[in-house]
C-alpha positions as MATLAB code, in Angstrom:
seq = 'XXXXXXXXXXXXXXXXXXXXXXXXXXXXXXXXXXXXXXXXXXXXXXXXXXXXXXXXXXXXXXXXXXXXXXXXXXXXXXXXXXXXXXXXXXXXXXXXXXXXXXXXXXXXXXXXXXXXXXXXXXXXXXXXXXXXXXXXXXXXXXXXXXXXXXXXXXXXXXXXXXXXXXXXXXXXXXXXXXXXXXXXXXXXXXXXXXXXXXXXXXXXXXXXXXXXXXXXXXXXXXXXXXXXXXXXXXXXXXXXXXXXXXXXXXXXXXXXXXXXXXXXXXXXXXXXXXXXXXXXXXXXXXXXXXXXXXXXXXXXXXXXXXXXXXXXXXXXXXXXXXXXXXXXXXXXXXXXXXXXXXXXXXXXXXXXXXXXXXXXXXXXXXXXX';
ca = [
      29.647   69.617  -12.281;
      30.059   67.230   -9.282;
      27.546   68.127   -6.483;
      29.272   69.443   -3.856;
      27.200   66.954   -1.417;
      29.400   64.147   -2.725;
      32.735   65.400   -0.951;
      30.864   66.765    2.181;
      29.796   62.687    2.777;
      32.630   61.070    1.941;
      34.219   63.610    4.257;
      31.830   62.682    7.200;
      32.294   58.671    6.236;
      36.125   58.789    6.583;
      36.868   61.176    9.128;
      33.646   61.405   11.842;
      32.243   57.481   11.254;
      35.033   55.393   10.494;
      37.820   57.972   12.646;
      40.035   56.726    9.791;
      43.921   57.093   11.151;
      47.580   57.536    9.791;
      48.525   54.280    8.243;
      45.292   52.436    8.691;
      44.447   50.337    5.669;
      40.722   51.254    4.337;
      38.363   48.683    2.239;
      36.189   50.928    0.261;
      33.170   48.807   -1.316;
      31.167   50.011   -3.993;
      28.370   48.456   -5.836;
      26.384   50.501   -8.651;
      27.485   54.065   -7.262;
      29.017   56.406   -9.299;
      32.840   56.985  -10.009;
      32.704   60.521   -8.371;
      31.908   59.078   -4.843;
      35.123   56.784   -5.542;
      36.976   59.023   -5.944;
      36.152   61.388   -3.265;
      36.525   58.390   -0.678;
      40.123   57.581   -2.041;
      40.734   61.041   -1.517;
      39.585   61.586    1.549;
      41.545   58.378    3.115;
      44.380   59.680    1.583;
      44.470   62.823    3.230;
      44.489   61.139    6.596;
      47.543   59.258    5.151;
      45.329   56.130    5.277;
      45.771   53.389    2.670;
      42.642   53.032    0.363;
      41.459   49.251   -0.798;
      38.895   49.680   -3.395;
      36.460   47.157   -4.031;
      33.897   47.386   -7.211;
      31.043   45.271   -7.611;
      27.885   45.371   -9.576;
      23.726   44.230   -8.639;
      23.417   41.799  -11.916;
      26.548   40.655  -11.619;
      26.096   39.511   -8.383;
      22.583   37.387   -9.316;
      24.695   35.884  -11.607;
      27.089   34.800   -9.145;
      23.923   33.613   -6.756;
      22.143   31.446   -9.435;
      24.642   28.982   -9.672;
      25.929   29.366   -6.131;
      27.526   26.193   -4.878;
      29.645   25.324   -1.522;
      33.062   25.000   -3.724;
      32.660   28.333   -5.201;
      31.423   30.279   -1.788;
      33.956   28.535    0.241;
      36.491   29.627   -2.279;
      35.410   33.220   -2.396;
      35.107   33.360    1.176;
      38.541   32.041    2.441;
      40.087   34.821    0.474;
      37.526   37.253    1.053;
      37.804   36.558    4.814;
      42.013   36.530    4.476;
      41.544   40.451    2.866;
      39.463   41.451    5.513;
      41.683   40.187    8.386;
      44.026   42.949    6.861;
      41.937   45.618    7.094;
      41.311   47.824   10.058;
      38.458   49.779    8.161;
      35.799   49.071    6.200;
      33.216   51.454    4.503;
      30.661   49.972    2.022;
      28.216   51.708   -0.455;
      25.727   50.177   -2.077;
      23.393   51.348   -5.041;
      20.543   49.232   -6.352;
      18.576   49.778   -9.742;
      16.427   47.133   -8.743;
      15.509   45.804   -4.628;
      14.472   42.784   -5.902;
      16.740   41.834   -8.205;
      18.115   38.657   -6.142;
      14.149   37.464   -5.800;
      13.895   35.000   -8.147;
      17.314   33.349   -6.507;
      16.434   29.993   -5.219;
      16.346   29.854   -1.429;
      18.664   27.098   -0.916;
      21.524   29.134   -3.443;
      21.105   31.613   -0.791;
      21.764   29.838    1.827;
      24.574   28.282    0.270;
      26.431   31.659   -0.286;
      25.341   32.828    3.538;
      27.081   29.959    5.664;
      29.818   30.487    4.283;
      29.799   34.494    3.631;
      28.644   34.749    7.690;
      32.158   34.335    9.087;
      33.416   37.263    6.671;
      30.331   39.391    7.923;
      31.195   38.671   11.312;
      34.725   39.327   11.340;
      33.975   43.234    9.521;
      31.266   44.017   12.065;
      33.174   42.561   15.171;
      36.739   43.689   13.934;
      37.263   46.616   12.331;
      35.754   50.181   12.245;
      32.904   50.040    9.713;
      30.011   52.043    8.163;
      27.457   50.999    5.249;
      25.028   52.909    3.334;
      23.006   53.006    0.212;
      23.519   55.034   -2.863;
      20.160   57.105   -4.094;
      19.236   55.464   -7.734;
      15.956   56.337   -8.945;
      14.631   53.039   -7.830;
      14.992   54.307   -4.313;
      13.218   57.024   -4.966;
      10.712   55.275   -7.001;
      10.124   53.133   -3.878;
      10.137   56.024   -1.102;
       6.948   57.450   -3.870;
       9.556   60.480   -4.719;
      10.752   62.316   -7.716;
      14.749   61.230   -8.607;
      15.668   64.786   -7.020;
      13.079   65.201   -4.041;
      14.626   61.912   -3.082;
      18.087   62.781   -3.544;
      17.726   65.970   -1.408;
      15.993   63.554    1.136;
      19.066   61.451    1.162;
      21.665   64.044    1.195;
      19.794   65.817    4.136;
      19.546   62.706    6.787;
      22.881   61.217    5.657;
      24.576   64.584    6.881;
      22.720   65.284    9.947;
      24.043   66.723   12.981;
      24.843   63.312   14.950;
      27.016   65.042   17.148;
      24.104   66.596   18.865;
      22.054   63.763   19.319;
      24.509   61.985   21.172;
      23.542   63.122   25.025;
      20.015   62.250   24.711;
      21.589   58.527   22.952;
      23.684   57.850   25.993;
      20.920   58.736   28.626;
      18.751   56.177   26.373;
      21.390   53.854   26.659;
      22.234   53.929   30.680;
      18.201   53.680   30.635;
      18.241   50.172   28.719;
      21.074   48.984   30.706;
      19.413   49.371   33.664;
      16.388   47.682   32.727;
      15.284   44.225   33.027;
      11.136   43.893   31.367;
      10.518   45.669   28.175;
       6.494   45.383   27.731;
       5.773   46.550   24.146;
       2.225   47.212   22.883;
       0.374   48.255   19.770;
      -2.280   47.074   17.593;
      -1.477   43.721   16.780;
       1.147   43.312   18.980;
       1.628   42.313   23.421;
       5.087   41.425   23.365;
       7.486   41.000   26.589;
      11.038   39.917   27.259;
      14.166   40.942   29.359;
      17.207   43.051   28.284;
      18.637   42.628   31.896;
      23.014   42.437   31.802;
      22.906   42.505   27.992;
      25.143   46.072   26.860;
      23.342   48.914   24.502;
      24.928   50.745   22.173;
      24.530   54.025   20.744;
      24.708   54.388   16.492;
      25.113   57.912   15.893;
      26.408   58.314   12.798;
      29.131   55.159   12.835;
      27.862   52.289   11.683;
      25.253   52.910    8.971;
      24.423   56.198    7.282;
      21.884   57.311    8.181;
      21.788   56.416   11.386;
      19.634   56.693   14.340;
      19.237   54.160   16.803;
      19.876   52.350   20.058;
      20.356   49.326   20.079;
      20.603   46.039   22.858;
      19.505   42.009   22.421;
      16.326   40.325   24.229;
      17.497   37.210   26.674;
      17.331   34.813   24.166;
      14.758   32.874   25.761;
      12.441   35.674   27.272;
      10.723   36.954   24.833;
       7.015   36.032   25.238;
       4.268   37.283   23.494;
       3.038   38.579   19.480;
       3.768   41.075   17.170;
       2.592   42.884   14.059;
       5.436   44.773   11.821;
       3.418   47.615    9.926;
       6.585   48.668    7.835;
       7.227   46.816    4.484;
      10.433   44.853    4.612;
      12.573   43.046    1.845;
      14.892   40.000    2.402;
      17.212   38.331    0.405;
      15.558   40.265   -2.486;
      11.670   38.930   -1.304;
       9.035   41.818   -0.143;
       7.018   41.268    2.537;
       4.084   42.923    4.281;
       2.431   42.970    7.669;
       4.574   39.906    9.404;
       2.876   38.445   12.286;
       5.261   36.566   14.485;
       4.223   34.594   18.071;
       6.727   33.286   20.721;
       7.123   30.929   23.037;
       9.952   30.862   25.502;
      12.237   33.119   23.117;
      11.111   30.901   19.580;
       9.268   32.188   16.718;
       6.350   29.585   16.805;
       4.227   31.175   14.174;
       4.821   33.307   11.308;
       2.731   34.734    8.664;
       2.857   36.978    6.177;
      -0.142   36.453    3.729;
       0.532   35.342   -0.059;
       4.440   35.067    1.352;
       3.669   33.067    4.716;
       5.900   30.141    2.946;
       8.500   32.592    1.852;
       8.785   33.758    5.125;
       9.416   30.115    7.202;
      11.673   29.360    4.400;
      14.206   31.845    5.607;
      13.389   31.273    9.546;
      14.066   27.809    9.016;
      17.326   28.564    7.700;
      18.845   27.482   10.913;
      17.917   26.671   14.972;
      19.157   30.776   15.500;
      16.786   31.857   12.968;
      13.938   31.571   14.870;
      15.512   33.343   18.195;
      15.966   37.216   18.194;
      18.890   38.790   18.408;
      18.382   42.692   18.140;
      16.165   44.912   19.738;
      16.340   48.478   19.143;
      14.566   52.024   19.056;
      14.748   54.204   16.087;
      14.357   57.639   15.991;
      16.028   59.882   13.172;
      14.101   62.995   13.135;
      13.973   62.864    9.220;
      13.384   59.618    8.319;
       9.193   59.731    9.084;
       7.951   56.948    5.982;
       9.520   53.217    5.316;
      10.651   52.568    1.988;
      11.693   48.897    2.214;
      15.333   49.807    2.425;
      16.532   48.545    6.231;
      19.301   51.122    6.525;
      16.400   54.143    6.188;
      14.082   52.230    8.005;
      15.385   50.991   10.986;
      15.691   54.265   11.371;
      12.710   55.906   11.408;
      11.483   58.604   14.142;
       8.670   56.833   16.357;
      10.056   53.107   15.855;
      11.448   50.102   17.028;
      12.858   46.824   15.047;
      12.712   43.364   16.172;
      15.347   41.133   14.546;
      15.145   37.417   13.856;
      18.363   35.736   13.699;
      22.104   36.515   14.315;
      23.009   38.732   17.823;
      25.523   41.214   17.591;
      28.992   40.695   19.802;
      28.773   44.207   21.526;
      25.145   43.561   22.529;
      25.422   39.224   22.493;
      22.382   37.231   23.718;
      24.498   33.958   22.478;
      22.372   33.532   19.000;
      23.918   32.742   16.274;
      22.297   31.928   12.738;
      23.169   33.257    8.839;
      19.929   35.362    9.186;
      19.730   39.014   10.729;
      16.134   40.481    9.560;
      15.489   43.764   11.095;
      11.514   43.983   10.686;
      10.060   47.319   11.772;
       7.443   48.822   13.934;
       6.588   52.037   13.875;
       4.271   53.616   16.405;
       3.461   57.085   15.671;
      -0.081   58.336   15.792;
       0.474   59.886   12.072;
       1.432   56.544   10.599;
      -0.888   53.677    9.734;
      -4.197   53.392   10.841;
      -3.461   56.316   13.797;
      -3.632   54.081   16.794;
       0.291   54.749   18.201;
       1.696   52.278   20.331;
       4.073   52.190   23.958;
       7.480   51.094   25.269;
       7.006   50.346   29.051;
      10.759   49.364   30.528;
      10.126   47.481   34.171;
       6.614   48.980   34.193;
       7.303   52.409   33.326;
       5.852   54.166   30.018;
       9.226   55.441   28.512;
       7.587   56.023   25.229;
       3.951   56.778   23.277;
       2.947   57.080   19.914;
       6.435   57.561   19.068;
       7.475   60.429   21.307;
      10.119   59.455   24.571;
       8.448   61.129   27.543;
      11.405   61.882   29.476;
      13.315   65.154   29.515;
      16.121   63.019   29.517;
      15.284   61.406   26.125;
      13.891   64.519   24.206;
      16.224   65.394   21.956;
      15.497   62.181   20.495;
      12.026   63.508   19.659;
      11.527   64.420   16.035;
];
């Protein structure tokens, strides 16, 4: 029997994130998820009397692909790849994974191979058509949030169909907040860290972009930020973990960077390019069920009580000018029930806005999980 849950979120994905409308044409990507959730999408953008693209790929297949990347193949793939997408006006991606690491033992410079020349297709979905990505619940995810297969898909179910709607208020008063502010002083254990938002937009993700969703987001002035930070939340990239990532700045650049045994692993991928090194997201995260990380950066970024700091490429809606193939959300989070207890604070232009994870506002509280 197909769970029920399956048609309620392809529901939300096709007619509250993406707005899908008569005649639009609809790229549905799928990698590792199963046929039911297909189906339920091409059924669903059919009803709106939307034309449905489907797109199947698979994790191992793509390794494959990676390990013997080269700059005729990538540019190949993504001259067509970028021609389908120019076609589109939607685009809704979801992504399973047996295994989060199974690109780790990709060499670094395949990698960057396949990302200059995979950016521009990247950039033209996020900065021209209506789009929303999420993960699929394997038992690896659940495996990595420390869950049973169905605790974990229950988890998933619940925060992918929250009520987004009625967060949105408390989003937009966060938002005319950040656009109105110039210094953002951010402190923790392990991290004094200041920079300027000033004239640079925010926007609101409730529900539109990723699934689940829960954030505000804006850009640092790329050469403000001043200062060091400690991420506490575990991160993956390009199929690497990492743990407790110490970055300093200097006049916007990432001048130091550590991250223990993976300190190497870690410059590798900032020196990918100039941009890498620059930030070019800075957001607060707050979905009132999302409490733990589980190295997956769509759950994460998430999570009630946080903030993420991103190396690398800006996005047009909130632009600070950096460009780079990188865009590393690493994660924060400052609760007083996470860690080793000792919170953290958000000051914008010298005013505590936030501590230990809770928005102090009235304003802001229905951000508060």
């Amino acid at each position: 029997m197909k769970d029920p849950r399956i048609s309620q979120l392809a529901r939300q994905l096709v007619r509250y994130s993406t707005n899908i409308k008569k005649g639009e044409k609809v790229m549905l990507h799928l990698c590792d998820v199963p046929d039911e959730l297909g189906i339920a999408l091409i059924r669903e953008v059919r009803a709106k009397k939307a034309v449905p693209v489907l797109k199947v790929e698979h994790g191992l297949l793509g390794r494959e692909m990676l390990l013997g990347a080269s700059d005729e193949q990538y540019k190949l793939i993504a001259k067509h790849q970028l021609s389908e997408m120019k076609d589109m006006d939607a685009y809704i991606a979801i992504r399973g994974s047996h295994n989060i690491c199974e690109a780790s033992d990709v060499p670094a410079a395949r990698m960057k191979t396949m990302m200059n020349h995979m950016r521009k297709v990247m950039n033209h979905r996020v900065d021209h058509t209506k789009w929303c990505v999420l993960r699929w619940p394997h038992s690896a995810m659940a495996q990595q949030a420390g869950m049973s297969t169905e605790a974990f898909e229950n988890f998933y179910f619940d925060v992918c169909l929250a009520d987004y709607k009625s967060m949105l208020p408390a989003m937009r008063a966060l938002k005319r907040l950040m656009e109105k502010t110039d210094q953002v002083h951010i402190k923790n254990k392990g991290t004094d860290l200041r920079f300027s938002i000033k004239d640079i937009p925010a926007i609101v993700c409730g529900g539109n972009y990723n699934i689940p969703d829960g954030e505000v987001f804006t850009a640092p002035v790329k050469n403000s930020v001043e200062g060091h930070i400690t991420h506490n939340a575990p991160t993956v990239y390009q199929g690497i973990p990492f743990d407790n990532i110490y970055l300093e700045f200097k006049q916007g650049k990432i001048i130091k960077a550590e991250a223990g045994s993976k300190t190497k692993e870690l410059n590798k991928i900032l020196d990918a390019d100039p941009g890498a090194r620059y930030i070019g997201e800075f957001a607060l995260g707050f979905h009132p069920g999302i409490k733990e990380p589980m190295r997956d950066i769509l759950f994460d970024e998430k999570i009630a009580g946080s903030f993420h700091f991103t190396p690398g490429q800006a996005y047009e809606e909130a632009d600070n000018g950096n460009r780079s193939q990188v865009h590393w959300d690493m994660v924060t989070i400052q609760r007083k029930d996470y860690g080793d207890g000792s919170g953290g604070e958000v000051w914008f232009d010298e005013k505590l806005i936030r501590k230990d994870g809770i928005f102090l506002s009235k304003s802001l509280a229905g951000l508060n999980y």
